[in-house]
C-alpha atoms as one frame of an Amber mdcrd trajectory, in Angstrom:
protein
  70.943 -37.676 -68.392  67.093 -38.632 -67.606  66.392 -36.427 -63.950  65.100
 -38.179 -61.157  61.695 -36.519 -60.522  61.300 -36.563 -56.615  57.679 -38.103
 -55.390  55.052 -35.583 -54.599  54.826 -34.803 -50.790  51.468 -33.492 -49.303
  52.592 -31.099 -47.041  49.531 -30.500 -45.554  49.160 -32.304 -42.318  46.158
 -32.752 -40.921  46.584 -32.611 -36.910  43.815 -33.732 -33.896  42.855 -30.769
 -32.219  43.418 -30.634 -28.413  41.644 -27.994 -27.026  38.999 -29.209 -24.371
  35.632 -28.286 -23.576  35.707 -25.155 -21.230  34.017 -26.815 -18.309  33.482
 -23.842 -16.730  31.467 -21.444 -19.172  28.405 -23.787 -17.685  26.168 -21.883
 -15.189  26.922 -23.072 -12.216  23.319 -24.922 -10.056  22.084 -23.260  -7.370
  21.172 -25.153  -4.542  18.084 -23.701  -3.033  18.215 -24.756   0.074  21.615
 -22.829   1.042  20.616 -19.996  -0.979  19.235 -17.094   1.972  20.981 -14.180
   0.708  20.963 -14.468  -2.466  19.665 -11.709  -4.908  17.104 -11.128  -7.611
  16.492  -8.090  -8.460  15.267  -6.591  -5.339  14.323  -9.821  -4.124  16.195
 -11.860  -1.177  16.218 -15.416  -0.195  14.909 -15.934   2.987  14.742 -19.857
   2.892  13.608 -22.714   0.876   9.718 -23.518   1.411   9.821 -26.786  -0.621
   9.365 -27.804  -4.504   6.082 -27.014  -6.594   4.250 -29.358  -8.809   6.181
 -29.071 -11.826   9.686 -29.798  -9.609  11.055 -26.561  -9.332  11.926 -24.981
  -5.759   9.823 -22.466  -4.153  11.454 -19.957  -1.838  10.695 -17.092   0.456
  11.561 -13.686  -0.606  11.982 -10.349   0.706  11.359  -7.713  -1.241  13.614
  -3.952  -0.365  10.306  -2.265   0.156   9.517  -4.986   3.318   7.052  -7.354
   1.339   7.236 -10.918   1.936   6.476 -13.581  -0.737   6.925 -17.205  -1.784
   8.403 -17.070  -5.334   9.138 -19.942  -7.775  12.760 -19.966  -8.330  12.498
 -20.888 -12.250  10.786 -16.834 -12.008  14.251 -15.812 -10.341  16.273 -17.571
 -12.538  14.819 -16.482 -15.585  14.533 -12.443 -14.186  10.021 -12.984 -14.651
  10.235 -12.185 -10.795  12.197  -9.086  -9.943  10.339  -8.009  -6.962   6.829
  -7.844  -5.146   5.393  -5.337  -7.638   6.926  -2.038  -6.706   9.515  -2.232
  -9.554   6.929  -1.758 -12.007   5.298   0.905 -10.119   8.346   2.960  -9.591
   8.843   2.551 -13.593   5.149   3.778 -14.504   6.176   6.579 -12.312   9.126
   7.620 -13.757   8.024   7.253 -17.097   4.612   9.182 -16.378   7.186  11.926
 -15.421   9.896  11.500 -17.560   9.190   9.939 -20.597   6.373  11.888 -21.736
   3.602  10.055 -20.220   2.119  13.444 -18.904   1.271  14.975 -22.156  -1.805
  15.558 -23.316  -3.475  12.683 -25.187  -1.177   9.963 -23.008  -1.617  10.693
 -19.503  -1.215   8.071 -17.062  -4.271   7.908 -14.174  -2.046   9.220 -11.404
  -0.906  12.136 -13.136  -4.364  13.092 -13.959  -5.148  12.473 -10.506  -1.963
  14.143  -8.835  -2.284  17.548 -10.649  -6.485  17.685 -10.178  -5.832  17.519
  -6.837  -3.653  20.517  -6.670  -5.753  22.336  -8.913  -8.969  21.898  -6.934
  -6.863  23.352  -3.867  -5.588  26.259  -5.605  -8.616  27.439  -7.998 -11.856
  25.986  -6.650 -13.826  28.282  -4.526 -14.788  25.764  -2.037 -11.259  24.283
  -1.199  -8.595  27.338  -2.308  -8.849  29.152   0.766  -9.884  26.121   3.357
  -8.248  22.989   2.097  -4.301  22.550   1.489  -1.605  19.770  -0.529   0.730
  19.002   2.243   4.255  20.309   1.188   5.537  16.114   0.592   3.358  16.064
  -2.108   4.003  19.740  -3.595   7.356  19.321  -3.377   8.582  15.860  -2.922
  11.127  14.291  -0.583  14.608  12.699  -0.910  15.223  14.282  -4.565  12.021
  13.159  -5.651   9.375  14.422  -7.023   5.925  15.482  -5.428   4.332  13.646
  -7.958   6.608  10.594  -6.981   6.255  10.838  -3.030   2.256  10.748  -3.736
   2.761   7.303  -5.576   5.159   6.383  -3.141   2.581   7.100  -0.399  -0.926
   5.944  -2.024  -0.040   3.097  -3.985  -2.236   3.031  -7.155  -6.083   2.227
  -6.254  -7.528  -1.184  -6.517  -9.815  -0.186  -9.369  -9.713   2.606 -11.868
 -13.174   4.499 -10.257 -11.523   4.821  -6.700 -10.870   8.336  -6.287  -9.259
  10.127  -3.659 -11.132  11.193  -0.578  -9.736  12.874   2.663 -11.063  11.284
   5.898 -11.493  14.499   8.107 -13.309  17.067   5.623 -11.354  19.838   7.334
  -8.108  18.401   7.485  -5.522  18.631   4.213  -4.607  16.279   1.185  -1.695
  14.247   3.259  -0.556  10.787   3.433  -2.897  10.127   7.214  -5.773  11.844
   5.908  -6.144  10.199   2.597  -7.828   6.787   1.161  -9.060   5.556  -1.729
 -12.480   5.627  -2.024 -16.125   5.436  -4.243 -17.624   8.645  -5.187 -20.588
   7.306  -3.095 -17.924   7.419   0.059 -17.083  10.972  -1.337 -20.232  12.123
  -2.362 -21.153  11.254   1.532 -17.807  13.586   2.942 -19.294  16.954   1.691
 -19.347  19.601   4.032 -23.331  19.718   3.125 -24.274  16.260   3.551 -26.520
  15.760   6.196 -26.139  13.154   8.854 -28.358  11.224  11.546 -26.933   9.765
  14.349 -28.762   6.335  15.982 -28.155   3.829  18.046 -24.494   4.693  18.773
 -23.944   4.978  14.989 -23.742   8.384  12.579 -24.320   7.871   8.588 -25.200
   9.615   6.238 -29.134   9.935   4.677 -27.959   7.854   1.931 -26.240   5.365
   3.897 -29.273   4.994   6.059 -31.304   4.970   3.172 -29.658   1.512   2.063
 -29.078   0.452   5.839 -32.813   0.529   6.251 -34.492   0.141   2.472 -36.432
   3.575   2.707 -35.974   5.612   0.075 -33.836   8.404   0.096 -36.890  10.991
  -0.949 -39.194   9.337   2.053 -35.832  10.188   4.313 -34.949  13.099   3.347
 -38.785  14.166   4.150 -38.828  13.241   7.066 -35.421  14.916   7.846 -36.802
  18.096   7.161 -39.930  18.132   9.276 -37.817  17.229  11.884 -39.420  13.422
  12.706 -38.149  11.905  15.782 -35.097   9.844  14.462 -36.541   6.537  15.616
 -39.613   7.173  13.694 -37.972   8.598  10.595 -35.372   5.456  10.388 -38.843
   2.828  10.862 -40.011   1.400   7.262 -43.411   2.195   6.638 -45.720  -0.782
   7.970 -47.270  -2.376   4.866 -51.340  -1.823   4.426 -53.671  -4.120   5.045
């Protein structure tokens, strides 16, 4: 008896899939104009200022150290613009103390600067027994470091040849005696630079030098045989 062979059956059945789009894996817009409070690193939204060429919002921000900026949110969004600067200072200052940035051949300015400072007041004949490091910059404040506090209280100067210069000669390295300043301004705070007060006003030789044009050498000549300070601040008269 012939078998009856039984027709092949593909078993394999091919089905429509029915899972849907997850909606809401997609970031969500932020409407800038209801967005005070909101935060960006250690930015806050103030309020919306209005929208900048390219059509993005602009906003005002507060930073947590108190500075106030207008910021383009696309900066926000995209974590460019995490605060008014600080951020990055606080990082070169931890990693000038922590990451090695203080050894020799890698320094960072402020390091260089910090520990000078100490070492003038505690080797240098003319400043170890008169001049003194306040005890916030030896030691530091809040569990930080002296190093740190100084930062913290100088900023970092405009320009790499400010140095820093105390305003009263006498007084000690402290955050209200200290600026940044030339070594022209420092040069002119030594104890033996010689000043000449005029017309309600006291500069230094130097300062008087530029003030008026004379030359320093005519000045100082005249400073030391003792010309009446009118005359010695008059240019010469040209000769006939």
């Amino acid at each position: 008896m012939q078998e009856h062979q039984r027709p092949l059956i593909n078993t394999h059945v091919h089905t429509m899939s029915t899972t849907l789009p997850d909606i809401t894996s997609k970031k969500k817009r932020i409407n800038w104009k209801e967005a005070a409070g909101m935060r960006f690193g250690r930015w806050t939204v103030v309020e919306w200022v209005g929208m900048s060429k390219v059509h993005t919002s602009i906003v005002q921000c507060r930073c947590d150290c108190g500075n106030v900026k207008q910021v383009d949110s696309h900066y926000l969004i995209k974590g460019k613009s995490r605060s008014c600067g600080c951020l990055r200072d606080d990082t070169t200052v931890q990693r000038s103390t922590t990451h090695g940035m203080g050894r020799k051949g890698s320094r960072h300015p402020m390091f260089t600067v910090y520990h000078s400072m100490i070492s003038r007041c505690r080797h240098h004949p003319r400043y170890k027994d008169r001049v003194a490091v306040c005890d916030r910059w030896l030691y530091g404040v809040d569990g930080k470091s002296g190093l740190s506090t100084f930062v913290k209280d100088m900023g970092f100067p405009a320009h790499p040849k400010l140095t820093i210069e105390r305003v009263d000669n006498d007084g000690p390295y402290s955050p209200e005696n200290c600026v940044w300043g030339t070594r022209f301004d420092q040069s002119n705070n030594k104890r033996n630079t010689r000043f000449v007060e005029f017309a309600g006003r006291r500069m230094s030789l130097s300062r008087w030098a530029i003030q008026t044009g004379i030359s320093i050498k005519t000045l100082s000549y005249r400073f030391r045989k003792k010309w009446p300070v009118a005359d010695m601040l008059k240019p010469r008269r040209p000769k006939p």
